[in-house]
N, C-alpha and C positions, 0 to 999 in steps of 0.2 A: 911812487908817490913823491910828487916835488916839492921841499918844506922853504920857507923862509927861514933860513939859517939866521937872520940877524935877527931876528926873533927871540930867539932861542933864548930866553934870560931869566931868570929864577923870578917868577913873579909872586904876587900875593895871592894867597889859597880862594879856594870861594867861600865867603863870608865874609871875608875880610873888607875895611871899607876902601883901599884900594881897589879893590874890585869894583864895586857894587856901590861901595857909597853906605854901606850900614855899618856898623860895629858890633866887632866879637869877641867873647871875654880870650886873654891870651892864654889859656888852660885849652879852650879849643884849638886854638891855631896850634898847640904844640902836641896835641894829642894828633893831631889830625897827621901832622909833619910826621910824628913817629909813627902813623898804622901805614900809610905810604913809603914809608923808607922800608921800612920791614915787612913789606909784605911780601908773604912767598912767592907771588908772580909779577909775573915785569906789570907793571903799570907807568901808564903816560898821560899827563896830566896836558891837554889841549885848547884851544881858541880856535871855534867852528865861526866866529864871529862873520870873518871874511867873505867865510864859504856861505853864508847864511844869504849877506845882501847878495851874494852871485846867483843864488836861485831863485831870489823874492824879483831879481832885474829879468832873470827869464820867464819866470811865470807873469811878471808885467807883459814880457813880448807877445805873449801867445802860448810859449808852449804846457802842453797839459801832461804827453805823456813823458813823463824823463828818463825813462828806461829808454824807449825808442828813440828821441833825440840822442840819446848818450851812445848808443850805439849807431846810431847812423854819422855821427861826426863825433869820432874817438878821439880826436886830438884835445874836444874839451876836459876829458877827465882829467889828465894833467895839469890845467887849467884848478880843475876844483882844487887839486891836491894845494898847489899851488896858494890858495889862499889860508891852507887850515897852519897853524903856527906852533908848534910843539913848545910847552911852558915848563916842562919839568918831568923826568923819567927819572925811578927810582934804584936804588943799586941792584937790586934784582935784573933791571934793563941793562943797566949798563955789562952786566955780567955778562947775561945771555948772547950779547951782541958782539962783547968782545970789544967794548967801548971801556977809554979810561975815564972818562968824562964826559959831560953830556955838550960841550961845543966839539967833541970829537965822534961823537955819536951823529951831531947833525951836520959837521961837513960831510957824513961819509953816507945821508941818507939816501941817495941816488945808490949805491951799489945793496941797501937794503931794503928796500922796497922797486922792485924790476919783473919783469917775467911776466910772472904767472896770477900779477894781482889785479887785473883788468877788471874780470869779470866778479871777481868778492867784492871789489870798490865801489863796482857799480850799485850793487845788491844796496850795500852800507848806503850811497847817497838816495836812493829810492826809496828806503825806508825813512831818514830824516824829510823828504821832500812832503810824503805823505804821511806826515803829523806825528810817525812814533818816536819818541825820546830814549827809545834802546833798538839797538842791533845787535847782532854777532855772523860772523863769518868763519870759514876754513877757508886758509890762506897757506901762501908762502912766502915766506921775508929769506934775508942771506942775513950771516953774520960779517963780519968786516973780516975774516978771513977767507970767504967765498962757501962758507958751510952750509946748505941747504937747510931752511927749519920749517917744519911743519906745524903750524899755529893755528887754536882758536882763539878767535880774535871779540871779545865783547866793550859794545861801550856804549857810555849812556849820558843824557846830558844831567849835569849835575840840577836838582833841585836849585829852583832859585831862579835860574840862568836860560827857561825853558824858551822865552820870547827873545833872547839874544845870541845864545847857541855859544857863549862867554868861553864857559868852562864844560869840557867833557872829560870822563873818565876814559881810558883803555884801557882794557887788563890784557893778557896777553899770554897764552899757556901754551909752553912744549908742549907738542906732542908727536916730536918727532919719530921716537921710537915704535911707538904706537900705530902712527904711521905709516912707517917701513913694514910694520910687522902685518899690517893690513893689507900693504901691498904686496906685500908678500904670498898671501895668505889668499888674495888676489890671481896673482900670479898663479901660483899652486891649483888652483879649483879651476883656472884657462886651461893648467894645463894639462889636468885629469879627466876637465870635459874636453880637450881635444884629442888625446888617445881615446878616451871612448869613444866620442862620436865617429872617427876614423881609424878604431881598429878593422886591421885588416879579415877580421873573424866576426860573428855574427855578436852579440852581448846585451844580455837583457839582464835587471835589474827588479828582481820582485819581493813581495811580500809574502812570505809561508807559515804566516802566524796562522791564518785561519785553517792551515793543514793541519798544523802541531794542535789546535784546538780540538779539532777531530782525531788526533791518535790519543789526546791525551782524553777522551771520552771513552773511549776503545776501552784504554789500557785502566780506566777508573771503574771499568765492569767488571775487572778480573779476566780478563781475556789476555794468556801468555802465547797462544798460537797461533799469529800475528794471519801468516798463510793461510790458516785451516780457514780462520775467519771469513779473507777475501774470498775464498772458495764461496763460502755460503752465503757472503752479501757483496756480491758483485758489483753491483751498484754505490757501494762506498768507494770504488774509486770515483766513480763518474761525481758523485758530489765531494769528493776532496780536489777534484782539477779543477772545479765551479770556485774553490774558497780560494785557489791562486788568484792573488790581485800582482799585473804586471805595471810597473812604475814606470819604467822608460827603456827605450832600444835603440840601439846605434842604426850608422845610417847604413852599416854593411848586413844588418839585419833585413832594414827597407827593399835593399837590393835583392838579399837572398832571397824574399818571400812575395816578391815585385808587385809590391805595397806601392803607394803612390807618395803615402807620408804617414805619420804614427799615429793619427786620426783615425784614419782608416785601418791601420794596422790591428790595431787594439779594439776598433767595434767588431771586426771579424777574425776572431781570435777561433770561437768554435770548428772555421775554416780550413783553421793552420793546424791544430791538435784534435783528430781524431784518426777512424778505424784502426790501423796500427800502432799510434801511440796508447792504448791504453793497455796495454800487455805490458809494457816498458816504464810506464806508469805506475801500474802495481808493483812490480818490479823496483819503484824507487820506495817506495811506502815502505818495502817489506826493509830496507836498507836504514831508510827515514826509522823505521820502527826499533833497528837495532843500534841506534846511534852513529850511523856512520853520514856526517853531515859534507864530507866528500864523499862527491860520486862520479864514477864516469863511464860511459854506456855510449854503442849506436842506438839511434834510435831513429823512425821516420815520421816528418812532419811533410806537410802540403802547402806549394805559395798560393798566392792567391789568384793564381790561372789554373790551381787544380793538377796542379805537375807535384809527385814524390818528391821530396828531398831526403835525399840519407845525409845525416849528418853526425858529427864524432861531438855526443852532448857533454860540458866538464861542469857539474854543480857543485856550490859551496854554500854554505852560511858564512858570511863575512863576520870576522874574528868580534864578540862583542855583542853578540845578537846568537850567541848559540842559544841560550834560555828561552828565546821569544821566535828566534826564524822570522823577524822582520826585515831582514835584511838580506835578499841572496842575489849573489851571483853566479850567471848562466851566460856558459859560453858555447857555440855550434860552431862549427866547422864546417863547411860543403867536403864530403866526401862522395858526392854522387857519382862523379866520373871512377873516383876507385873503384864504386862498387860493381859500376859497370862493368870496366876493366875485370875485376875479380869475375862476377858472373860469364862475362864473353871465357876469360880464360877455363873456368868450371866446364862450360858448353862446348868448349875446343875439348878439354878431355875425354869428353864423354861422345863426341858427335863427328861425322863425315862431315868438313867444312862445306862443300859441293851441295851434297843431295841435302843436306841439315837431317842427315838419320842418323840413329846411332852409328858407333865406331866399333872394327872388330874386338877391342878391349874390353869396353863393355858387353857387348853380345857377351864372349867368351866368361866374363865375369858373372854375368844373369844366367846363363846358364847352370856354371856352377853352384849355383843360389838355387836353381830351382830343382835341382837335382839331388841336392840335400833337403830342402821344404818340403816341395811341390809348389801347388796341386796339381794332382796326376787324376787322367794323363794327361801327356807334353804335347804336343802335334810342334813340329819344326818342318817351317816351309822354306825351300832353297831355290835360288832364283840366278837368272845368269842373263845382263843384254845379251841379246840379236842384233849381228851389224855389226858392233863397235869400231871393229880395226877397219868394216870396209870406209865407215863414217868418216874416223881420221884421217884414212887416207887419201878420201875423192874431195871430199868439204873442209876439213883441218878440224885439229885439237879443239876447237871452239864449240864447232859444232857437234863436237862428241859429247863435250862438257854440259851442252844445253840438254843434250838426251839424257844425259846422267842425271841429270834437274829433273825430268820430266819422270824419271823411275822414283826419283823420290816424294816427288807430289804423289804419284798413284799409288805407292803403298803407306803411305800416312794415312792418304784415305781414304785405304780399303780397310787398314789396321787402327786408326786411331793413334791419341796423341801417348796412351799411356800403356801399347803395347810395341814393345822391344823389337822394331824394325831397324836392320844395320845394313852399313855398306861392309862386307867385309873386306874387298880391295879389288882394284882394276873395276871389272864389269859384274862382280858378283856379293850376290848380296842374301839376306838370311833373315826370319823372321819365326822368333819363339813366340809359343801361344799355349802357357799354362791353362789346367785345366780343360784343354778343348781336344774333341774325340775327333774322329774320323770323319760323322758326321757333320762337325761344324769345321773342317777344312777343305771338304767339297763346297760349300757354301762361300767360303775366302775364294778359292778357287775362283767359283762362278763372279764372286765381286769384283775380284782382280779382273776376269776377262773385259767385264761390261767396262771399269774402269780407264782399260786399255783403250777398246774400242774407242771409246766418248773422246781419251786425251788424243787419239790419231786424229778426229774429226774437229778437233780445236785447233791442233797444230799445223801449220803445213810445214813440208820439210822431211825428213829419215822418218819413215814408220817405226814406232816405238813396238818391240817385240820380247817377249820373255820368254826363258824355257824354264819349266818349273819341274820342282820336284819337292813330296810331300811324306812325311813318316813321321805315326804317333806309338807312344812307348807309354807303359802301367807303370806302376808304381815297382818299385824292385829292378827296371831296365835301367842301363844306361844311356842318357838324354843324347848324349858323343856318341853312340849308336843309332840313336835316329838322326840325327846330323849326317852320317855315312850315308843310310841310306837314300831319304832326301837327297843329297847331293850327287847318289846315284844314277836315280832316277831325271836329277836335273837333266846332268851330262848325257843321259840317249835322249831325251826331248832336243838337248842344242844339237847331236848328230842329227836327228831326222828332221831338225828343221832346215840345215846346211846339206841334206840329200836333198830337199825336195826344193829348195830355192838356186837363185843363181847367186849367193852371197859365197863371199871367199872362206873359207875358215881359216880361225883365228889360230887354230896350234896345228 
């Protein structure tokens, strides 16, 4: 703001008939003198007088709106400043400013008034334009040492002086600190909404009062056995997942569950939490139930293409909200590729990577399981390729591998997914079959062959060929006894198949 420094000169108050031309008793001009010198905030006693005819000469010109004038040619704001004349600041002002006096207050008005007071100025002359005799702004002024001050700024025109704009009040309140601490405060909540919104982990923000409302119904019936309960009302989970109300989710959440935006997110919620999560769910109630408001669990949810997600869930009640559970936070993880990883690794244990049948460790291990159980009796069917080495040899390793594929498609499904068919190594391979007689191992037998047949008439390429051998054992045998024999009988079925063929043999 640019002042008339020559201005600047201890004038008569308002009322005074220097002013105005009337007369006031001196008990008022001197009361008046002392509630301005002493009052707790800077006050500046002003003459808008100048700046008055400056906007009665523009709204002569034409212009109506002065906002948008004033903003489309900025250079006249300084202009307005320019005529308003500073009459008297009180030692509160001079304080704050770091003025020894008020002609050294107003040579120094240019380095106090600078920056950032464009647009609060403006505000101020748009309100006296359009008829009101008070304002106030938040502003920023400097001190004469370059110190930033953060100010509300009020002023009014003094009664009396309304049609001349003579004399105006300013009061003028730090509130620097305040400020800062705003800003601050400011700052802080940018930068907890930017780690949320871009943690690299999934994070939701919910409401669990209406859960706690439901245990605390439970627990007002006399009901200590929290579990036995869920057993018999099953259904108390599914309406405590209904009383979750979610507040907000980051965007690495959007991602994980390939939501389009938290709109959508949150109308199809029922999408994301079910079949498997309500096992895991009970599971947190039963925790919820014994006060343990940390928790941490896999658990599986579904995005919104209907794809599992396993994820590693960490929940909390946020410190301050343990009474009421209006406050939690929920963190996910994507562990899906771990689980993978785990599962593939489980499946390598257990399984011939090639034919995807069991492995001789397994075999070897079910059997001894069922040789201590049962049910008897065992039938153990033993199996040996035809061909193999001539295969290697004339076609290469590839094309042996593919045969080995193909023995394992046909006793999957001659046998099924949940009977213990193995590769035990190289070309030979083993298939336990608790419970089943003699009877129903001619029948394997007969499916095996058809099975065969079909795969030759799909395949072109090496005739797929087996030599088989079969032996079931009662209760009291040893299962490693019918293994022997099976294998016995395998090995004259692979002789008389290598008599009666032109194939090389393998030993």
């Amino acid at each position: 703001m640019t002042i008339d420094a020559a201005a600047a000169v201890p004038p008569a108050h308002p009322g005074t008939a220097a002013n105005d031309g009337s007369a006031s008793p001196a008990a008022g001009h001197d009361s008046f003198e002392d509630m301005f010198e002493l009052a707790p905030v800077a006050l500046w006693l002003e003459d808008y007088s100048g700046l008055k005819a400056l906007l009665d000469q523009w709204r002569a010109e034409g212009v109506e709106d002065l906002r948008t004038h004033l903003r489309a040619h900025p250079e006249l704001v300084p202009q307005c400043a320019a005529c308003i004349r500073v009459l008297k600041v009180n030692r509160r002002t001079l304080d704050l400013y770091g003025a020894r006096d008020l002609p050294h207050l107003v040579e120094n008005l240019p380095r106090v008034f600078r920056d950032d007071m464009f647009e609060p100025h403006v505000e101020e002359l748009v309100a006296l334009w359009e008829g009101r005799n008070a304002f106030a702004s938040a502003t920023v002024n400097y001190t004469l040492a370059g110190r930033r001050l953060d100010i509300l700024l009020h002023g009014m025109v003094l009664p009396g002086h309304e049609g001349t704009w003579r004399r105006v009040l300013l009061s003028i309140e730090d509130v620097t600190e305040s400020a800062r601490a705003s800003r601050r405060l400011v700052r802080s909540e940018r930068y907890a909404r930017g780690l949320f919104e871009h943690s690299p982990v999934s994070l939701w923000v919910e409401d669990f009062s209406g859960v706690k409302a439901r245990l605390d119904e439970v627990r007002a019936l006399g009901i200590t056995d929290f579990r036995v309960f869920l057993d018999v009302h099953p259904d108390f989970v599914a309406r405590c997942m209904r009383e979750i109300r979610v507040m907000d989710v980051n965007q690495q959440t959007l991602q994980l569950l390939s939501a389009p935006d938290k709109d959508t997110l949150l109308a199809r919620l029922p999408e994301v939490f079910r079949d498997d999560m309500k096992p895991h769910f009970a599971e947190q109630l039963v925790d919820l139930w014994d006060g343990k408001l940390f928790q941490r669990r896999e658990v599986v949810n579904y995005s919104l293409s209907g794809e599992a997600v396993d994820v590693h869930m960490q929940f909390s009640v946020l410190p301050g909200y343990e009474a009421t559970w209006e406050l939690v936070l929920v963190s996910l993880t994507d562990i899906t590729a771990r689980k993978k990883a785990e599962a593939y690794l489980e499946f390598l244990g257990k399984h011939d990577v090639l034919t995807q049948l069991r492995n001789r460790s397994f075999f070897e291990d079910d059997m001894a399981r069922v040789e201590r159980n049962g049910p008897f009796p065992v039938t153990v069917v033993m199996a040996d390729l035809n061909g193999l080495k001539s295969v290697n040899d004339q076609l290469g390793h590839a094309a042996g591998d593919a045969l080995l594929r193909r023995v394992g498609e046909v006793l999957r499904k001659a046998v099924g997914e949940d009977v213990n068919a193995a590769r035990l190594g190289g070309d030979e391979f083993g298939i336990l079959l608790p419970g089943m007689d003699d009877r129903g191992a001619s029948h394997l037998i007969e499916r095996l062959d058809l099975l065969i047949d079909l795969n030759n008439q799909f395949y072109h390429g090496p005739k797929l060929s087996l030599a088989l051998g079969v032996a079931t054992c009662a209760a009291g045998e040893r299962v490693e006894d019918a293994m022997s024999r099976a294998d016995a009988q395998m090995y004259s079925a692979k002789k008389d198949f290598y008599a009666t063929s032109a194939h090389d043999r393998r030993r």
